[in-house]
C-alpha positions in Angstrom: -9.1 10.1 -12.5 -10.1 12.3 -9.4 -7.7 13.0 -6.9 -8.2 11.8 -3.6 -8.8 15.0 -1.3 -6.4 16.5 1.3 -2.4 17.3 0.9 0.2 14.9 -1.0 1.5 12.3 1.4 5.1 11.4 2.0 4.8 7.7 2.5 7.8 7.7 4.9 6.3 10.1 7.4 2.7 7.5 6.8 3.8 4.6 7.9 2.9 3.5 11.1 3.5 0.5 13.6 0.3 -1.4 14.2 0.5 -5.5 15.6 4.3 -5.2 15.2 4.0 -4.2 11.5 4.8 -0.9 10.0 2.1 -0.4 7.7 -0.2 2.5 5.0 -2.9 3.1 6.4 -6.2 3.2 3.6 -6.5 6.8 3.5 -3.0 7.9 3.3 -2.4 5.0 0.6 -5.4 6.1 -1.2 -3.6 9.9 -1.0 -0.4 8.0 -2.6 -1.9 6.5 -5.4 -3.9 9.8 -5.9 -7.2 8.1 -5.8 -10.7 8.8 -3.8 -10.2 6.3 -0.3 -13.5 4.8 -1.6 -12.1 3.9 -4.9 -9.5 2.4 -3.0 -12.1 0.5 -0.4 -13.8 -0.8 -3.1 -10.8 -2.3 -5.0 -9.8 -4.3 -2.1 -13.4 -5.1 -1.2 -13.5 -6.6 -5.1 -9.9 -8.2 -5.3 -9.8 -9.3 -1.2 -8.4 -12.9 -2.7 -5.3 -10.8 -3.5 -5.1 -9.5 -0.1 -4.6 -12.1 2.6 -4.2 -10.6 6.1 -0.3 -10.7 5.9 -0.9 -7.7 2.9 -4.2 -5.7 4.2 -6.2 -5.9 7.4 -8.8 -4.0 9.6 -7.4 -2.1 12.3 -9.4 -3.3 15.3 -11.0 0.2 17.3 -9.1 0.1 20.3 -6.0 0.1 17.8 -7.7 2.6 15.6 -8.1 4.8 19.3 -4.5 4.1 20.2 -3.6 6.0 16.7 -6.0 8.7 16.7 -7.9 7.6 13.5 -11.3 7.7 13.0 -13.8 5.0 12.0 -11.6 1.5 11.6 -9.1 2.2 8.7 -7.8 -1.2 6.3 -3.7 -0.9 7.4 -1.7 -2.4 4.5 1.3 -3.9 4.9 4.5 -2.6 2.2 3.5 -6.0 -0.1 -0.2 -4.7 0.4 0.8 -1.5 -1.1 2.5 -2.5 -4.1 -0.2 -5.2 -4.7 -2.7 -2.1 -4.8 -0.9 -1.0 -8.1 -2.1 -3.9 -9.7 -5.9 -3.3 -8.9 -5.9 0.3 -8.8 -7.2 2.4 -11.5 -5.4 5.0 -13.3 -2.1 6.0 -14.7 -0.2 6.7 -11.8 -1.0 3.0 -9.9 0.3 1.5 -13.5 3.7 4.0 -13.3 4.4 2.3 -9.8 3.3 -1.0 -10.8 6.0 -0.8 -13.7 8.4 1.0 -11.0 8.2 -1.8 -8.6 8.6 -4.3 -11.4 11.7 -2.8 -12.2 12.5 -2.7 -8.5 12.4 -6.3 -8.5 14.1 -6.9 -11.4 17.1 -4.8 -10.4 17.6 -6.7 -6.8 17.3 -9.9 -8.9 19.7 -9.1 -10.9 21.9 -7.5 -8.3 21.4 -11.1 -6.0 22.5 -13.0 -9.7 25.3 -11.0 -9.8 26.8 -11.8 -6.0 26.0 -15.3 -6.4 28.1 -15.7 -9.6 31.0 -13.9 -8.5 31.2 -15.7 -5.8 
């Protein structure tokens, strides 16, 4: 796997508010995952089924102007970004892809929990 160019990002400081959503934008998700944006382009360009506009969309250019990005970047929402794990190659998009399995797991079984004690 080749590393996407440019400095690690921390995923809090990368989200930003666009249509009322927070969202990733491609490049910085791309930087997450640790693969090239156009890997990243073309997996959603393959698997767009698995990314209705509630998960991924195109920044129109007056909202890409309003954030200072060039070009029209696809903003994902947080379900857009854990979907990416399951279409990304590489090693690291499997580890989160296992991590937010567990995630899910957990809260369900946290949720399980409440309800029977209740």
């Amino acid at each position: 796997m080749i590393p996407a160019s440019g400095p690690p990002v921390n995923a809090a400081f990368a989200v930003r508010r666009v249509r009322g959503r927070q969202v990733l934008l491609d490049r910085d998700a791309a930087r997450l995952y640790g693969v090239p944006l156009a890997a990243l382009r073309r997996a959603l360009r393959e698997e767009a089924g698995r990314f209705p506009p509630d998960l991924a969309f195109r920044v129109s250019a007056a909202e890409a102007r309003r954030l200072r990005w060039r070009g029209r970047p696809v903003a994902l929402t947080a379900v857009g970004v854990a979907m990416l794990s399951t279409v990304l190659p590489g090693e690291l998009a499997a580890r989160f892809n296992v991590e937010i399995v567990r995630a899910v797991v957990d809260a369900g079984a946290a949720g399980f929990e409440t309800l029977e004690g209740a």
